[in-house]
N, C-alpha and C positions, 0 to 999 in steps of 0.2 A: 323698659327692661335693660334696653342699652346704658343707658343713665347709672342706674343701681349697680350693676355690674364695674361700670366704671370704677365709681365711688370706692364700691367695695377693695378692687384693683389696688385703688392710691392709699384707703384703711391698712390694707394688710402689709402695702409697701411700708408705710410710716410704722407698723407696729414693729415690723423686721427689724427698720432702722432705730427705734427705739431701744428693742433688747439688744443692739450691737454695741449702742453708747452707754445701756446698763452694764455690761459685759468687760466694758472698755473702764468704765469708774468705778466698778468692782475690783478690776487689775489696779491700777491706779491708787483707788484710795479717793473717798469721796471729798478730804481736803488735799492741795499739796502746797507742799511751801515754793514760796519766788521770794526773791531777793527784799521783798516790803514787808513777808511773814506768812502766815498758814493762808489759803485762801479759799475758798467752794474749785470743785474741779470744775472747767469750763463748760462743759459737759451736762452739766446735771439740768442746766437752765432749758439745751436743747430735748433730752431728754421728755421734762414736765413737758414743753410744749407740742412733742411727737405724740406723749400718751392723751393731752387734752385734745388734740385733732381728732385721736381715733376715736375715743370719748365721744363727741360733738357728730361726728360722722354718722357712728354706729344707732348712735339717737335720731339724728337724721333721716336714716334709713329705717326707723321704727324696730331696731336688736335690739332695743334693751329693757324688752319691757317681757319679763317670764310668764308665761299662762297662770291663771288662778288655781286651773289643777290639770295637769299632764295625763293623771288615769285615775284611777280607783284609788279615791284614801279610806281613811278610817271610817266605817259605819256612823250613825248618826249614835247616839247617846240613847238609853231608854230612860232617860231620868222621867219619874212621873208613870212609868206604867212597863211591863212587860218584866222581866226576872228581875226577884230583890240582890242584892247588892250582896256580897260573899259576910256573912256576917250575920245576916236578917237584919240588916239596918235600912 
């Protein structure tokens, strides 16, 4: 449980620091020019690989996978028996 919790710890670190360098090349401008011509902001490289950690992480830790069903959905269907269909069809 130590372990998970850790994990989790350095996930949410990396996500934080993710949305600050999105935050940062939002300000910015996701090209900027230098003296050679437009270029990727520095930024954006660090970015993908903060959001692929937490990605990789979260997987790790068995988050990313949604239940089949959370509560009660839609009834079953009475196709084949029980009330005809709004029409008489």
């Amino acid at each position: 449980m130590i372990r998970f919790a850790e994990e989790m710890l350095v996930a949410c670190a990396a996500l934080d620091r993710a949305e600050t360098l999105s935050a940062l090349i939002t300000e910015d401008g996701e090209v900027i020019r230098t003296k050679t011509g437009l270029k990727s902001h520095p930024s954006i490289r660090d970015e993908i690989q903060l959001w692929a950690f937490v990605v990789r992480t979260l997987h790790r830790l068995g988050l990313d996978v949604e239940p089949l069903r959370s509560g009660p959905g839609k009834p079953p269907s009475t196709y084949g028996g029980g009330r005809p269909l709004k029409g008489g069809y």
